[in-house]
N, C-alpha and C positions, 0 to 999 in steps of 0.2 A: 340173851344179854351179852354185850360184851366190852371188856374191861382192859381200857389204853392206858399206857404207864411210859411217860415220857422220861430220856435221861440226853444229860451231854451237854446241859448249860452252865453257865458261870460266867468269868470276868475273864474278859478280856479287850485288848487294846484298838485303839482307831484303826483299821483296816486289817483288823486279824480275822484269823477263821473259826469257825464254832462247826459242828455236825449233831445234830439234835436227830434221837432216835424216838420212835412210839411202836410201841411194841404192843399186839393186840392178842384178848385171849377171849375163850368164849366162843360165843359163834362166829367166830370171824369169818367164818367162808359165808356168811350173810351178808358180806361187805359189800358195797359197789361201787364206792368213791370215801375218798379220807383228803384230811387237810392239814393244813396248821392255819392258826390264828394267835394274836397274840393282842396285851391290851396293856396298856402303859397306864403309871399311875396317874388320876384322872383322868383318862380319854375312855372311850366305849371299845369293845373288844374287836378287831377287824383282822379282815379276811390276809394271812399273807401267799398261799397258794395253797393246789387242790390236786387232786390224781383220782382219776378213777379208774375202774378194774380194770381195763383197756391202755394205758397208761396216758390218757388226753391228762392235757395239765395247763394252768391257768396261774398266771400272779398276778399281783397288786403290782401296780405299775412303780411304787415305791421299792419292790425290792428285783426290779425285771435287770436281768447281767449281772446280777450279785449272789441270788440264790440256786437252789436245784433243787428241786423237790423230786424223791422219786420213793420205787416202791417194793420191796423183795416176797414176794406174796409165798416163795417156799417158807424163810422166817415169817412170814407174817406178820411186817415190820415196813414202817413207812420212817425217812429220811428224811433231813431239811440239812442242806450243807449251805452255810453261811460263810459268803468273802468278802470282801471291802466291807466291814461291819463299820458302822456310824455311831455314833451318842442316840442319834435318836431308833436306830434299830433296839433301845433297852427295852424291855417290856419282860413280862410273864409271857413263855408260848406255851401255847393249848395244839394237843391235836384233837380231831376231831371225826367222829366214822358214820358214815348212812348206809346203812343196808334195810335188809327186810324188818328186822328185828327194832327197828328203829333208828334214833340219830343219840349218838354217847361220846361223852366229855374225857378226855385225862384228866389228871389233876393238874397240871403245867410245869414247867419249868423255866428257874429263870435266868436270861439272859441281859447281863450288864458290858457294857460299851464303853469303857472308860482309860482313861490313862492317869 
């Protein structure tokens, strides 16, 4: 098992910055790729980028030159630095883990875009 516990989100302004952490416990050395997602109210929950153990990394073309995703595998702790934040960047973020052990949820946290 293992259990992600996301922190870092809140309110903030058009173009400000956010840093969203996910901190992983359990078997986390069964990892071998982690994400965030995120799902605004009404829409279905979608992918915002990904890291695997290697540190390959992939975004949504909606947040490419705004985000960073990365990964501190001593903490055990995966990253989402957020800049030029939009209105429509608000949503609930999820991260997300696959390993051996299976595929496991945070609870989210949430990120508002507002002025």
């Amino acid at each position: 098992q293992v259990h992600l516990v996301e922190s870092g989100g809140g309110l903030v302004q058009p173009g400000g910055s956010l840093r969203l952490s996910c901190a992983a416990s359990g078997s986390s050395y069964s990892i071998y790729a982690m994400g965030w997602y995120r799902q605004a109210p009404g829409k279905e929950r979608e992918l915002v980028a990904t890291i695997t153990s290697i540190g390959s990394t992939n975004y949504a073309d909606s947040v490419k030159g705004r985000f960073t995703i990365s990964r501190d595998s001593a903490k055990n702790t995966m990253y989402l630095q957020m800049s030029g934040l939009k209105p429509e960047d608000t949503a609930v973020y999820y991260c997300r883990s696959i390993g051996d052990d299976g595929e496991f949820w945070g609870q989210g946290t949430q990120v508002t875009v507002s002025s």
